[in-house]
Structures are given as structure tokens and as C-alpha cells.
C-alpha positions, 0 to 999 in steps of 0.5 A: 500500500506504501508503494501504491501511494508512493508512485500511483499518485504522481503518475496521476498527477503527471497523467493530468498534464499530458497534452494533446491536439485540439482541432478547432474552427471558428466562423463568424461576421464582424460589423460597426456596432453603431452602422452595422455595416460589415467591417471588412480587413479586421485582423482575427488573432487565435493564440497569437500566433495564427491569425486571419482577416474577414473579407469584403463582407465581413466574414472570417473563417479559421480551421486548424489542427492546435498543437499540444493543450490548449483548454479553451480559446480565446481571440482578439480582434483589430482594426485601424480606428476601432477599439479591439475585441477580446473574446473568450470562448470558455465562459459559454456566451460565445459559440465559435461556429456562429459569431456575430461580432461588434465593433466600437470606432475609438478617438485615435488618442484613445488606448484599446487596451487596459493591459500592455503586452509587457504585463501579461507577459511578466505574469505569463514568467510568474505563473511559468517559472515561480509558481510553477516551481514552487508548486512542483516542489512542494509537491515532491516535498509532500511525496518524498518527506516523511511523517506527513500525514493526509498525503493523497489530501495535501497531493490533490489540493496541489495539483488542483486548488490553484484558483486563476483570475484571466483580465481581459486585456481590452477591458481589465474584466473577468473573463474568465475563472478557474476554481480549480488549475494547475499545477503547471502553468507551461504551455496551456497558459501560452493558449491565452495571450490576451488575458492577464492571469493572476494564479493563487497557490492555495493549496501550496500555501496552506499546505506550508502555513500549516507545516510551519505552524506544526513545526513551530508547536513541536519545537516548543513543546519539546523545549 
């Protein structure tokens, strides 16, 4: 039984990383939200690295293999003299296949956006490279330290009770809400370029509150 818990909990958690490939279309129509005249020239970006443009008419269309994990879309739209779109396709309120989309023109001096590139990318590094670590490795603390008691418990508050806030960059909103993500945030947070994501660790929080809490209690009682 000490080996089953040993190993068969971490290949779990492994297992729920994996990737795989998503094939994932959209198509829709986009026009001026005060004419409703079709918008035509308007760049689609899906995760920022594919993009396409609606036509005379103001229809797009986009058909691709993704690969690896990609969750959920979301795409942002623009065009010269226009304030852009973000949307996000997790919440349900938007279908990919039937997308009427409208537009705001914007003063020139006037900003599309609330969150800058650079923003979103320091967050994107945070997410990947330090709360990732820290989520790694106190889930291998938590597997290999001895005398922790409700492993399989502190395991899964790890890998799931990361809480994730996704701010639109358009609008600052809430796009998006995770109760439950992580513990990893490589490659599937990359598929969301165009929100701000800010990641709680409650699990891995709580889990180091409490084993410090414990320790300290010990300490004193033996002195």
C-alpha cells in the first residue's frame, strides 16, 4: 500500500498534464456596432500566433489542427480606428461556429487596451517559472518527506486548488475563472495571450502555513 501511494499518485498527477491536439474552427461576421455595416480587413488573432482577416463582407473563417493543450480559446480582434475585441470562448456566451461580432470606432488618442503586452507577459514568467516551481516542489516535498500525514489530501489540493483570475486585456474584466488549475502553468497558459492571469497557490500555501505552524508547536513543546 506504501508503494501504491508512493508512485500511483504522481503518475496521476503527471497523467493530468499530458497534452494533446485540439482541432478547432471558428466562423463568424464582424460589423460597426453603431452602422452595422460589415467591417471588412479586421485582423482575427487565435493564440497569437495564427491569425486571419474577414473579407469584403465581413466574414472570417479559421480551421486548424492546435498543437499540444490548449483548454479553451480565446481571440482578439483589430482594426485601424476601432477599439479591439477580446473574446473568450470558455465562459459559454460565445459559440465559435456562429459569431456575430461588434465593433466600437475609438478617438485615435484613445488606448484599446487596459493591459500592455509587457504585463501579461511578466505574469505569463510568474505563473511559468515561480509558481510553477514552487508548486512542483512542494509537491515532491509532500511525496518524498516523511511523517506527513493526509498525503493523497495535501497531493490533490496541489495539483488542483490553484484558483486563476484571466483580465481581459481590452477591458481589465473577468473573463474568465478557474476554481480549480494547475499545477503547471507551461504551455496551456501560452493558449491565452490576451488575458492577464493572476494564479493563487492555495493549496501550496496552506499546505506550508500549516507545516510551519506544526513545526513551530513541536519545537516548543519539546523545549
Amino acid at each position: 500500500m506504501k508503494i501504491l501511494n508512493r508512485f500511483f499518485i504522481p503518475v496521476l498527477a503527471l497523467l493530468l498534464l499530458t497534452s494533446c491536439d485540439t482541432l478547432f474552427s471558428s466562423k463568424g461576421k464582424v460589423i460597426d456596432k453603431d452602422t452595422h455595416e460589415p467591417l471588412s480587413g479586421v485582423t482575427v488573432n487565435f493564440k497569437n500566433i495564427d491569425s486571419v482577416y474577414t473579407d469584403t463582407a465581413g466574414y472570417y473563417t479559421f480551421h486548424k489542427v492546435l498543437f499540444g493543450y490548449t483548454g479553451s480559446l480565446e481571440m482578439l480582434l483589430s482594426k485601424e480606428g476601432y477599439k479591439s475585441r477580446h473574446i473568450s470562448f470558455r465562459s459559454g456566451k460565445a459559440d465559435p461556429q456562429n459569431m456575430l461580432i461588434e465593433m466600437e470606432r475609438r478617438e485615435t488618442t484613445q488606448s484599446d487596451r487596459v493591459f500592455e503586452p509587457r504585463w501579461v507577459s511578466m505574469m505569463y514568467y510568474i505563473n511559468m517559472y515561480v509558481i510553477s516551481l514552487l508548486n512542483v516542489l512542494t509537491l515532491l516535498f509532500v511525496i518524498f518527506k516523511k511523517g506527513i500525514k493526509r498525503k493523497a489530501l495535501w497531493i490533490c489540493a496541489i495539483v488542483l486548488l490553484n484558483p486563476t483570475f484571466f483580465l481581459s486585456v481590452t477591458n481589465g474584466n473577468i473573463s474568465q475563472f478557474l476554481p480549480l488549475n494547475g499545477p503547471v502553468f507551461l504551455a496551456h497558459f501560452a493558449t491565452y495571450p490576451f488575458s492577464l492571469k493572476i494564479v493563487l497557490p492555495l493549496g501550496t500555501l496552506l499546505f506550508w502555513v500549516l507545516y510551519v505552524w506544526l513545526r513551530n508547536k513541536l519545537i516548543r513543546e519539546k523545549s
